[in-house]
PLY file of the C-alpha trace (Angstrom):
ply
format ascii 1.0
element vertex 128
property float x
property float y
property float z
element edge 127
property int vertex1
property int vertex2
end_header
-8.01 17.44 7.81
-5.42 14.74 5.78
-7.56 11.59 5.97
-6.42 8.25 4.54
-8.63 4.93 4.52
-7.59 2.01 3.69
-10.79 -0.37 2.80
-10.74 -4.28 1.03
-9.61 -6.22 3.40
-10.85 -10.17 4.77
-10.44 -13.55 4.88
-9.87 -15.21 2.28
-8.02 -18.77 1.37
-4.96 -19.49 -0.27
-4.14 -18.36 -3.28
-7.06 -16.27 -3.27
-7.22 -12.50 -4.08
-7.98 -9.04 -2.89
-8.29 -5.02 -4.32
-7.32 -2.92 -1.54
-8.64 0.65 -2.07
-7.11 3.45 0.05
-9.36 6.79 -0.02
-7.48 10.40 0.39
-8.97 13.50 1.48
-7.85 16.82 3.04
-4.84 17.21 0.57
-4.09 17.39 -3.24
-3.58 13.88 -3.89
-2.40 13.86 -7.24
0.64 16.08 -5.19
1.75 13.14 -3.23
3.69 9.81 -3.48
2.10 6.75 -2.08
2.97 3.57 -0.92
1.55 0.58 0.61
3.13 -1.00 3.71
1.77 -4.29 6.36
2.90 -5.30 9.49
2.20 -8.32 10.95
1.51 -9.26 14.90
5.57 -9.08 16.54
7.40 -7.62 13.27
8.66 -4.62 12.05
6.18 -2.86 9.40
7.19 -3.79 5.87
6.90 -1.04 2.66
5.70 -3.45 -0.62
4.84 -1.39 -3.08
5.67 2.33 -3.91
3.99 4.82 -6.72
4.76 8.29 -7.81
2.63 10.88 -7.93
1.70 10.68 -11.48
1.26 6.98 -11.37
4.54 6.76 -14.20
6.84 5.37 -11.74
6.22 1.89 -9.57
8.62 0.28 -6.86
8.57 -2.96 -5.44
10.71 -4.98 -2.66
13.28 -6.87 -4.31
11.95 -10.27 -2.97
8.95 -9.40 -5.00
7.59 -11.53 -7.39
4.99 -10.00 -8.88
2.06 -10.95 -6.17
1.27 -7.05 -5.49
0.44 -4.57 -8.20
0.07 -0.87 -7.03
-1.66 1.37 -8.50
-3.62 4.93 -8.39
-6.61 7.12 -9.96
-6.00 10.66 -9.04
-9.44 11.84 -10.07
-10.39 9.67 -8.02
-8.44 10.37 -5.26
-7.72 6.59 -4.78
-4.72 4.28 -4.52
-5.37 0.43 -5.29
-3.06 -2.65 -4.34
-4.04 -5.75 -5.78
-3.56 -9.10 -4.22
-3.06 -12.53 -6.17
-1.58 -15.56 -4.99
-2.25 -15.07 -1.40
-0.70 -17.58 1.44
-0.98 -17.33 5.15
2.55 -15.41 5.08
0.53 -12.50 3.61
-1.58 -12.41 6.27
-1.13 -8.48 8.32
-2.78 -5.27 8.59
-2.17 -3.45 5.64
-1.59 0.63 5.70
-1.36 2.78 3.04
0.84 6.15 3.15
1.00 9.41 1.84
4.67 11.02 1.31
4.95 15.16 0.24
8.65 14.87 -0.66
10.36 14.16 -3.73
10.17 10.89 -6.11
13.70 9.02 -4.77
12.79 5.45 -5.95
13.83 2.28 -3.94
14.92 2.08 -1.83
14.11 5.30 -0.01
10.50 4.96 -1.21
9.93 1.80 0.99
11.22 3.38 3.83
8.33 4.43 6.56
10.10 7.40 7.45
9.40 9.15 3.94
6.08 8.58 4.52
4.14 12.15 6.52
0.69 10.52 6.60
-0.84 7.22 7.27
-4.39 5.53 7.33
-5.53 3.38 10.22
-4.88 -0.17 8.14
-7.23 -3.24 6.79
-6.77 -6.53 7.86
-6.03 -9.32 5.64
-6.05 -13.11 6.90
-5.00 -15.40 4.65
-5.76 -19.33 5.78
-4.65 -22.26 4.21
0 1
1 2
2 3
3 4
4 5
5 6
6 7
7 8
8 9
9 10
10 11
11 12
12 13
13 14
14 15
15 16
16 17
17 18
18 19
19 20
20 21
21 22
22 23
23 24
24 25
25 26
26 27
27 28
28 29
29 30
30 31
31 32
32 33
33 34
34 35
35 36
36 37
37 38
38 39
39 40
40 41
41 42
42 43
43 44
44 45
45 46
46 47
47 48
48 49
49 50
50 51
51 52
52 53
53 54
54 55
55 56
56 57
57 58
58 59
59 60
60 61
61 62
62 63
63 64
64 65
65 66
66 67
67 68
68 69
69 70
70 71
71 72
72 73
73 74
74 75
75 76
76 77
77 78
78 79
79 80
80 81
81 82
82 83
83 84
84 85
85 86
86 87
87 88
88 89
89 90
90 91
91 92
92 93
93 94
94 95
95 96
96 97
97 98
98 99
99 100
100 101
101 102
102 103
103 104
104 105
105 106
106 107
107 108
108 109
109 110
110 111
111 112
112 113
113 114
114 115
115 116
116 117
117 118
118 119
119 120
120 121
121 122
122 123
123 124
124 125
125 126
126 127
C-alpha cells in the first residue's frame, strides 16, 4: 500500500520557521519525483517546490524567493521542505506528492496532475 505522510506542521509567528518531513512507504522511493504543494481555505492548490528523484535537480515557482528549500534522503525514504521567513500568507495545509513519470522540470513539475500519489497534508498557521 503507497503511503505518504506529511508531518511538521503548527503555529508558529511571523517570520518564524518550520521542517516539514513527508514519510513514503509502499513504493521505491528513490524511483519517484516529489514535490510539495499547499492549498489554502477557497483557492486552488499551489505546487512550490519540485525535486527529482536523485535529489540533483530542484524547481521552484518563479515568484519564489528563496523562503522554501526542498529537499530528500532516499535511505531514508523522506522528503523535507524547510520553512523560513514565514507570514500569515503562508498559512495552508501543506501536501506532499509522489510522481512515477519522467523528470520534465518547471513547469510541468508544479503541475498537480503529474503528481499519481498524495499524503493527507499538515497544517501550517502562520499569525502575525
Amino acid at each position: 500500500q503507497i503511503e505518504l505522510v506529511e508531518s511538521g506542521g503548527g503555529s508558529v509567528q511571523a517570520g518564524g520557521s518550520l521542517r516539514l518531513s513527508c514519510r513514503a512507504s509502499g513504493f521505491v522511493f528513490s524511483s519517484a519525483n516529489m514535490g510539495w504543494f499547499r492549498q489554502a481555505p477557497g483557492k486552488d492548490r499551489e505546487g512550490i517546490a519540485a525535486i527529482s528523484r536523485g535529489g540533483g535537480e530542484k524547481w521552484y515557482p518563479d515568484s519564489w524567493q528563496g523562503q522554501f528549500t526542498i529537499s530528500r534522503d532516499n535511505a531514508k525514504n523522506t522528503l523535507y521542505l524547510q520553512l523560513n521567513n514565514l507570514t500569515p500568507e503562508d498559512s495552508s495545509t501543506y501536501y506532499c506528492a509522489a510522481s512515477k513519470g519522467p523528470w520534465l522540470g518547471s513547469p510541468v513539475a508544479l503541475m498537480t496532475t503529474t503528481y499519481d500519489y498524495w499524503g493527507q497534508g499538515t497544517q501550517v498557521t502562520v499569525s502575525s
